[in-house]
KOLDOVEX-727735 format. One record per residue (C-alpha): residue number from 1; residue in one letter; y, z, x. Coordinates in steps of 0.1 Angstrom, whole numbers, plus 5000, padded with zeros to 4 digits. Each point is the difference from the previous one (the first is absolute). Example, Ala and Ser with C-alpha at 12.3 -4.5 7.8 and 13.67 -1.06 7.14 Angstrom:
nr  rest  north  up  east
1  A  4955  5078  5123
2  S  5034  4993  5014
end
This chain:
nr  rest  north  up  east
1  X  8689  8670  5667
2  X  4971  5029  5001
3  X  4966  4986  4984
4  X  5009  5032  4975
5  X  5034  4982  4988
6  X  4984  4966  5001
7  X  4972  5012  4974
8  X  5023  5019  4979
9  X  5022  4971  5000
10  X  4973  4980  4986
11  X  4981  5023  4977
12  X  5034  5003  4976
13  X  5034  4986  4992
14  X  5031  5014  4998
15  X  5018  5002  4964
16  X  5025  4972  5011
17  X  4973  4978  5009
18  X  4983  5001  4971
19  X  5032  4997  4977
20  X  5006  4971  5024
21  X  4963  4982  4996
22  X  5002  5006  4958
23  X  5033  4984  5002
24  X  4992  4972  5021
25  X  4970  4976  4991
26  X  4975  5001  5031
27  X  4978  4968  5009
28  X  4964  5002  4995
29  X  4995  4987  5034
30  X  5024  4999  5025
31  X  4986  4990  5033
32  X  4967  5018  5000
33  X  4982  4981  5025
34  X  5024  5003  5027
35  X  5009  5036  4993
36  X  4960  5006  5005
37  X  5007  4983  5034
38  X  5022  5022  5008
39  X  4985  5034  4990
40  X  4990  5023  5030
41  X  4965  5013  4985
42  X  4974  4991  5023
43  X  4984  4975  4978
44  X  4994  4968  5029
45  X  5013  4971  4979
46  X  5005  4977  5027
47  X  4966  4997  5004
48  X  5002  4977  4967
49  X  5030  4987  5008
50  X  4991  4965  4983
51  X  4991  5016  4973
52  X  5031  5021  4997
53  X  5021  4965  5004
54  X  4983  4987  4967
55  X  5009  5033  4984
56  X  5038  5001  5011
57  X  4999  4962  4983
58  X  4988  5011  4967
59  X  5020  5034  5003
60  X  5033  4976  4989
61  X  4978  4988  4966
62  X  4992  5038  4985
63  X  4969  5002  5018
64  X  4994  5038  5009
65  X  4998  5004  5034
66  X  4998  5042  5000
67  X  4967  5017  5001
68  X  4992  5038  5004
69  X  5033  5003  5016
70  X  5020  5028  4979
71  X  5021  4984  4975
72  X  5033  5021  5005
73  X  5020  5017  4973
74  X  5030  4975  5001
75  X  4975  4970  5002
76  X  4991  5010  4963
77  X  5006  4974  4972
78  X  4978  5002  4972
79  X  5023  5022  4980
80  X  4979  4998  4965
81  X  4975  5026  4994
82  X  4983  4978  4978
83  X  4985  4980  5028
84  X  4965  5020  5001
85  X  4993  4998  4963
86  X  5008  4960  5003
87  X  4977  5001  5034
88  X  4971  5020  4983
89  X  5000  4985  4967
90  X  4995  4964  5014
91  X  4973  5014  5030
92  X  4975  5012  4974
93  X  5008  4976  4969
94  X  4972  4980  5011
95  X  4966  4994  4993
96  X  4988  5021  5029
97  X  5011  5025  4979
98  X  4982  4984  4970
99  X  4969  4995  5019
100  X  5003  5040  5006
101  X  4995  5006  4970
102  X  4971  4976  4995
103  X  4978  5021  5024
104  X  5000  5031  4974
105  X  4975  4981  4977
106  X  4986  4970  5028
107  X  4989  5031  5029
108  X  5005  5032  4979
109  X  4990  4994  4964
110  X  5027  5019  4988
111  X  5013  4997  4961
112  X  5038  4988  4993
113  X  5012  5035  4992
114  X  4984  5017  5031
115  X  5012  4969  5018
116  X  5035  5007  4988
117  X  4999  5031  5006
118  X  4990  5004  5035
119  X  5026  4971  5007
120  X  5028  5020  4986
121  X  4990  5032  5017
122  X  4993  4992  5034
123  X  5032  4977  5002
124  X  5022  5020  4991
125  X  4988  5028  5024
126  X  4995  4973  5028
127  X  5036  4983  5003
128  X  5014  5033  5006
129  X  4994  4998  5036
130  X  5015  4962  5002
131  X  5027  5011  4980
132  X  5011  5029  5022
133  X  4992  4977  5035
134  X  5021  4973  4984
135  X  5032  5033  5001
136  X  4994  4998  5042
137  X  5007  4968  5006
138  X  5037  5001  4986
139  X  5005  5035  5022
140  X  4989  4990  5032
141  X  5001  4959  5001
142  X  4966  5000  5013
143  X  4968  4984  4991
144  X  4969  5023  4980
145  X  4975  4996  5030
146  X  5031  5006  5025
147  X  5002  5029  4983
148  X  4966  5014  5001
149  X  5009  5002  5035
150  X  5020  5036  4991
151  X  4965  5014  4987
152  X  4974  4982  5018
153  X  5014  5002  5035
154  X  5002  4961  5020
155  X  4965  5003  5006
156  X  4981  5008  4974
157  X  5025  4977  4975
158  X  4979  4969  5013
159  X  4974  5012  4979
160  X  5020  4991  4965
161  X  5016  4975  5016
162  X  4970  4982  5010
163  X  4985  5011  4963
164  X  5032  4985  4981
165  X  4996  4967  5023
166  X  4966  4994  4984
167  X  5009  5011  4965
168  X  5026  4976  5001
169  X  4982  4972  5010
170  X  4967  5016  4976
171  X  5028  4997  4967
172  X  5009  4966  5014
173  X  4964  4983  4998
174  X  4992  5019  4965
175  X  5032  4991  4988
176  X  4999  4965  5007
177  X  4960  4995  4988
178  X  5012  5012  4966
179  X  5028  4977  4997
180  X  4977  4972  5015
181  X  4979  5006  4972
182  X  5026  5002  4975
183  X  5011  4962  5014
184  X  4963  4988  4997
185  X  5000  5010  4964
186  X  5027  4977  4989
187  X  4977  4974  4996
188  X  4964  4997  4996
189  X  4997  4961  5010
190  X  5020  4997  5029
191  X  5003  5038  5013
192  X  5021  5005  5033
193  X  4978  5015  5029
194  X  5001  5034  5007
195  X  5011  4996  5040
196  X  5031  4972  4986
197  X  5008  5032  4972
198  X  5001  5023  5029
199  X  5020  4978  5026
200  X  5025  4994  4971
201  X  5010  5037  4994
202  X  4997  5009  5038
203  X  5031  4975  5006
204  X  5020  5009  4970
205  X  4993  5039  5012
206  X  5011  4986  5034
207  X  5033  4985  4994
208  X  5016  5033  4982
209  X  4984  5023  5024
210  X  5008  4982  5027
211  X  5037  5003  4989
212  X  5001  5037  4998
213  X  5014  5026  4983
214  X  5028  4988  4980
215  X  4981  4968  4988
216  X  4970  5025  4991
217  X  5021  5023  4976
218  X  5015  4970  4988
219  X  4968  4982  4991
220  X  4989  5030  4984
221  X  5027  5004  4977
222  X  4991  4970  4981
223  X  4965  4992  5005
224  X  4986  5026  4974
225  X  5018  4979  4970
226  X  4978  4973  4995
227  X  4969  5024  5008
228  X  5009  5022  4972
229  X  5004  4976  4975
230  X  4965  4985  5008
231  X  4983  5032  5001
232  X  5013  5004  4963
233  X  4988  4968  4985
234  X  4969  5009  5016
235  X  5000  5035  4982
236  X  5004  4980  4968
237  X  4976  4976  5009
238  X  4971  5028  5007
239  X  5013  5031  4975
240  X  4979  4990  4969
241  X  4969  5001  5020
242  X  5002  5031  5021
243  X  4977  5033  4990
244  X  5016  5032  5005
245  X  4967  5016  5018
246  X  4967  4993  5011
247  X  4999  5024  5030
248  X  4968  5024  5003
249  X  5006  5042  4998
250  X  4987  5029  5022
251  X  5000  5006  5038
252  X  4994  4963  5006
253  X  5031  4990  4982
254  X  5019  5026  5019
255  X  4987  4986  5035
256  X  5008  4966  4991
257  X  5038  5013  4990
258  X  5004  5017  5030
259  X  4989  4967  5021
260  X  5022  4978  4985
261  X  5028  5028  5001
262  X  4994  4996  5037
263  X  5005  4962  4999
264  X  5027  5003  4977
265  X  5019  5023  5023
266  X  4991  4980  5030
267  X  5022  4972  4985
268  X  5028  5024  4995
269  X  4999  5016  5034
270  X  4998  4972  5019
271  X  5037  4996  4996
272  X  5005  5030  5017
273  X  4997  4986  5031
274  X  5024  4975  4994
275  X  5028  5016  4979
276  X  5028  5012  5024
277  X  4996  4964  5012
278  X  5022  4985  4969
279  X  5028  5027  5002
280  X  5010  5001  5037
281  X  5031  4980  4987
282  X  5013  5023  4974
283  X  5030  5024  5007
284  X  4991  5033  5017
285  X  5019  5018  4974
286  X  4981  4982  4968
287  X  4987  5028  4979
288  X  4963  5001  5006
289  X  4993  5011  4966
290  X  5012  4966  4989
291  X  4978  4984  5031
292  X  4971  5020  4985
293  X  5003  4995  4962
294  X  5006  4961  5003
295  X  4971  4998  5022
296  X  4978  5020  4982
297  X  5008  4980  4966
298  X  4995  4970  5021
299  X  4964  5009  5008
300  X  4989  5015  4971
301  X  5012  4976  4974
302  X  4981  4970  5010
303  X  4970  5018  5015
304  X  4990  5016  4965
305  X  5008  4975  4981
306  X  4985  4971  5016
307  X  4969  5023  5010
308  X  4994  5007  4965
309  X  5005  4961  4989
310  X  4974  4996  5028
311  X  4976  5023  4983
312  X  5004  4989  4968
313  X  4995  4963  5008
314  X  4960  5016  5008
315  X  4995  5011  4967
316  X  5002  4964  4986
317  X  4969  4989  5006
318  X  4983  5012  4969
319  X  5020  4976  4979
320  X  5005  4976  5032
321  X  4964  4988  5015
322  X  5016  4972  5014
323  X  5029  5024  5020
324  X  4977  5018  5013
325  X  4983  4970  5013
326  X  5032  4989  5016
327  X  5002  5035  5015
328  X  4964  4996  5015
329  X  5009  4964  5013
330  X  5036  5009  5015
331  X  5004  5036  4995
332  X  5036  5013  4996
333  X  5012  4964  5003
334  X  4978  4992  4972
335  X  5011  5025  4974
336  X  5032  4992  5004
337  X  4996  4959  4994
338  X  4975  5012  4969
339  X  5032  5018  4981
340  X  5027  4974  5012
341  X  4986  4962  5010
342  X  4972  5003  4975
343  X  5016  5004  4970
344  X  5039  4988  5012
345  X  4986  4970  5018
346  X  5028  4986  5020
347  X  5023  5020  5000
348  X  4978  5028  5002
349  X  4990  4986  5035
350  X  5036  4997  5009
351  X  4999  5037  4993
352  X  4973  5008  5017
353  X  5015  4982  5033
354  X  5029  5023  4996
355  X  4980  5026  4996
356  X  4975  4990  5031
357  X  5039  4998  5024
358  X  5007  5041  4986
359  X  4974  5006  5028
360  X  5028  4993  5029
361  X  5020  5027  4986
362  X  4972  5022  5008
363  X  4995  4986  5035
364  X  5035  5002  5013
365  X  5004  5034  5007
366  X  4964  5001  5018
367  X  5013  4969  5020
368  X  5036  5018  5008
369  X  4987  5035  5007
370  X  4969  4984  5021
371  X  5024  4990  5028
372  X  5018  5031  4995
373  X  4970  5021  5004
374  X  4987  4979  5029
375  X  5032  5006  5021
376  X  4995  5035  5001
377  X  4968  4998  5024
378  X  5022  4999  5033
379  X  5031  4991  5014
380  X  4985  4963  5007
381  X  4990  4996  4961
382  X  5035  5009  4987
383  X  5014  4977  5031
384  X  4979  4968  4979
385  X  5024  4991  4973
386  X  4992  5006  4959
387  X  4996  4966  4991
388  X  4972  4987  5025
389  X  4978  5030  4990
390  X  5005  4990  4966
391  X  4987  4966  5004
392  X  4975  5013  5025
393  X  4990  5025  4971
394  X  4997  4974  4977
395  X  4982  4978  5013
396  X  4969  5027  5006
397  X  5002  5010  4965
398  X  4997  4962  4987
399  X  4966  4997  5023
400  X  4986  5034  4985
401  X  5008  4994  4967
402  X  4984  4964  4997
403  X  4970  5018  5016
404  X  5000  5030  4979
405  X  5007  4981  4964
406  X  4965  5005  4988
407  X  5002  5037  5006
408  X  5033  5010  4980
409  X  4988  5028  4976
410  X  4977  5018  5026
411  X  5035  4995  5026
412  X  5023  5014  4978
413  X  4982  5032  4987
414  X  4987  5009  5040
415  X  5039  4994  5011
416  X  5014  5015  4971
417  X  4982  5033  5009
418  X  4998  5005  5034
419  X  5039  4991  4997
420  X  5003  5031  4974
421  X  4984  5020  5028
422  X  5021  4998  5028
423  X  5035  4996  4983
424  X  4989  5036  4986
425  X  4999  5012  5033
426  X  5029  4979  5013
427  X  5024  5010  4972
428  X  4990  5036  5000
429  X  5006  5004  5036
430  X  5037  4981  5000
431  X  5006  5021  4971
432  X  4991  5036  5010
433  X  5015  4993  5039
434  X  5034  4993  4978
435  X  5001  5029  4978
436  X  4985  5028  5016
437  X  5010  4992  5040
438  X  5033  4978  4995
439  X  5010  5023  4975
440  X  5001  4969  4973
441  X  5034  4994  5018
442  X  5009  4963  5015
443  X  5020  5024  5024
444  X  4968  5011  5019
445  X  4996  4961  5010
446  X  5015  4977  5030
447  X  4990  4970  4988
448  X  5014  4982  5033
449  X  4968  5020  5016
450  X  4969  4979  4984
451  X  4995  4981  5029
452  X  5001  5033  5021
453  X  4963  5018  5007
454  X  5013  5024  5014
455  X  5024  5012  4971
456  X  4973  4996  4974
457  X  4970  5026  4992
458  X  4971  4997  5020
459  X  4974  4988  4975
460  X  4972  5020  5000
461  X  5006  5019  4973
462  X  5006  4963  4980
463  X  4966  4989  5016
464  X  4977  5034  4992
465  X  5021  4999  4965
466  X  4988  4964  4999
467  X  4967  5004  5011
468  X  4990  5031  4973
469  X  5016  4977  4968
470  X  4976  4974  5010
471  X  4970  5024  4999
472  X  5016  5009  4968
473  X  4999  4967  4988
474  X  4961  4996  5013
475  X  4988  5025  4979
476  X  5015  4989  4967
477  X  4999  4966  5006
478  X  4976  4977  4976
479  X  4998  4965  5012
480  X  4969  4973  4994
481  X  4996  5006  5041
482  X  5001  5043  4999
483  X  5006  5028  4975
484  X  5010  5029  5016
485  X  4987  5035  4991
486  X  5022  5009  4979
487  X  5005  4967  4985
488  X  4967  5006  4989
489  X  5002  5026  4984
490  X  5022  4984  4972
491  X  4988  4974  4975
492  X  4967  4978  5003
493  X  4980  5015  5033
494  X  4998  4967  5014
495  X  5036  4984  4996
496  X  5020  5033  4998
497  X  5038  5003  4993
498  X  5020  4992  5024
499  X  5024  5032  5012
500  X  5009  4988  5036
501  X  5036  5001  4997
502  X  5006  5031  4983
503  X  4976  5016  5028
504  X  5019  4979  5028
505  X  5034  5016  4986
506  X  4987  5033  4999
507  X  4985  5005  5034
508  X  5027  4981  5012
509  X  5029  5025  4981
510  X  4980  5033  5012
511  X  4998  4991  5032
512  X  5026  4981  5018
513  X  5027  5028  4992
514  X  4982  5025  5024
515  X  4991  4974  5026
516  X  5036  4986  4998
517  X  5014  5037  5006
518  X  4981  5007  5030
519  X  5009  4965  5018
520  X  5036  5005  4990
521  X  5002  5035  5017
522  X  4982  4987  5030
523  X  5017  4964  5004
524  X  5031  5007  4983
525  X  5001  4971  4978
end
């Protein structure tokens, strides 16, 4: 068989196959392990042979043994396209999506309804992108930064790769301070160290991510319920004492929007680099306007509602002196044991354990899509197996997080924002190289090629395309470390407001489709 009949083999099946496959119930796992033995790609497994052993051992229990290896289209089992509303739902109903919206009044000073309103805006603009991404994986069975390999070239996708690896471990330490906190607020007399509250959610993230995709989905599907219901007693518990505004007016106010916009949208984005990730096992011919709406309900519903419980919970402490004490003493953690242990006692502790644990859901894709991410650095990084660089990942993060814990606020908003900075360029990129050079057409791929240099573009145009989004991003940026020129220019002189992203996005959109069309004409790819 030509290497043309072998991809076209691959890249689609028949109509008898497919009747076949929705007839007959397919395994979730059948064999993975040994079938990644087997697989003639260049990727030197032997050289981790001892490692591959312990892998083909807990292959037989459900343990995924696949990484960046294309999932193909009669390998496809997830059949509901509710799984990326269940998926997104549970991944942001969390209190790092509380403590989100916390930052509007704590590093801001924004009012509730500017608060609100930013949080609704910038949402529902910035989960288009991880909607749309989330479409891909179900087309082509391949992983999001595999992916950017069809717009970025081999070489100059190590750049986002290498950027994803640290925003995945970056979410992991914030993630688990806030939920350390949250555990260290259960009780003021015998309060649980910070490093045990960490080590605690690290293994619980651990043993799901560590199983892989199927246990991930499945986890997800359920773990919101409890979260939910909490965050609603806690609504109860804080409504009569929230005040509907006490945000400033004028060009300050609209710097300070802006600047929280940005943080706001780097929360949203920074599932972009992650979503085809969680849909690589849905059939090639699901509709991908059912992919996209469930995701993008997913997102959106817990992000602006939990952002704008976060927001309210600031504007408390008129009535509250002693919550916003608890805020000062434990931030995030704090506020939440003020509106539940306080006046629950208890069983408002109980709750606020639960409510410490919603963190994992959170962590789990960042754990999962770390080792996913990592494996596309070479052939010998995709040859280490999934679950060791899960654990390996895991392990880092718990040592930066027990070192970073006093530093969670000032962490968040800096990795929030540079985040929102390169996704912009990273999304609009991937998305411009689909429509305008493939054509928007899954045709226009080989997906068997993203191992293949030579059959992928160049890369200079991503780099140069790269390079002028980030000076875009420099000029608009407002940070406590620089404000850019034009960041200046908006808002207090000496904070700014914070327009890096929407500069990033722009430089980034006007220039890479030039750039792309010279390098295509010249390389042919």
């Amino acid at each position: 068989m030509s290497d043309h009949d072998r991809k076209s083999s691959t890249a689609s099946t028949s109509k008898d196959d497919m009747d076949l496959e929705k007839a007959t119930p397919q395994p979730e796992f059948t064999n993975e392990a040994q079938a990644l033995e087997d697989m003639d790609d260049n990727v030197p497994r032997d050289k981790f042979a001892k490692l591959w052993a312990v892998v083909m051992f807990l292959d037989k229990y459900g343990v995924e043994a696949r990484g960046i290896e294309r999932v193909l289209p009669d390998q496809r089992t997830q059949t509901s396209p509710l799984a990326p509303f269940w998926m997104w739902l549970a991944a942001n109903m969390t209190i790092s999506t509380f403590a989100i919206g916390v930052l509007a009044q704590s590093i801001f000073f924004l009012g509730l309804k500017e608060a609100a309103l930013t949080i609704i805006f910038f949402n529902l603009l910035c989960t288009l992108p991880v909607a749309y991404f989330s479409t891909w994986g179900a087309k082509l069975g391949l992983r999001q930064l595999t992916l950017s390999r069809f717009s970025f070239g081999y070489a100059t996708a190590q750049l986002p790769i290498v950027l994803n690896c640290i925003a995945c471990v970056g979410w992991s330490i914030v993630n688990s301070i806030v939920g350390a906190q949250t555990l260290r607020a259960v009780s003021t007399s015998h309060q649980i160290p910070t490093a045990a509250g960490i080590v605690v959610i690290a293994i619980l993230t651990i043993v799901v991510s560590f199983m892989g995709y199927r246990v991930v989905h499945l986890y997800e599907q359920y773990s919101w319920i409890p979260v939910v219901i909490i965050f609603f007693i806690y609504l109860g518990q804080i409504a009569r004492f929230t005040e509907s505004d006490f945000g400033g007016s004028g060009s300050v106010e609209a710097g300070n929007v802006l600047s929280f916009g940005a943080t706001v949208a780097g929360f949203a984005l920074g599932w972009t680099s992650l979503a085809a990730d969680y849909t690589v096992r849905m059939p090639e011919d699901m509709s991908a306007y059912k992919i996209f709406f469930w995701t993008y309900l997913g997102l959106n519903t817990p992000l602006i509602l939990v952002e704008i419980l976060g927001a309210a919970a600031m504007t408390t402490f008129a009535q509250k002196p002693t919550w916003e004490d608890a805020f000062n003493n434990n931030s995030v953690g704090g506020l939440l044991g003020a509106g539940l242990a306080g006046p629950m006692g208890g069983f408002g502790s109980f709750l606020l354990v639960l409510l410490a644990l919603s963190i994992v859901a959170n962590n789990i894709p960042n754990m999962y899509s770390l080792a996913l991410t990592f494996q596309n650095l070479h052939p010998y990084a995709q040859a280490i197996p999934r679950i060791v660089i899960v654990i390996i990942g895991s392990v880092i993060y718990i040592v930066l997080a027990i070192v970073g814990a006093s530093h969670f606020e000032e962490w968040l908003d800096t990795l929030l924002v540079i985040l929102s900075y390169w996704l912009a360029i990273f999304s609009t990129i991937l998305i411009e190289e689909h429509l305008i050079f493939r054509k928007g057409k899954w045709s226009n791929y080989v997906p068997d090629d993203f191992n293949n240099w030579r059959k992928l573009p160049l890369g200079i145009a991503s780099f140069l395309a790269l390079g002028c989004g980030v000076a875009g991003a420099v000029l608009g940026m407002a940070q406590v470390w620089y404000v850019g020129v034009i960041g200046r220019m908006i808002g207090d002189p000496e904070f700014g407001g914070d327009i890096g992203f929407e500069l990033a996005f722009a430089f980034t959109a006007v220039t890479y489709p030039p750039l792309r069309y010279l390098e295509k004409k010249w390389w042919g790819y």
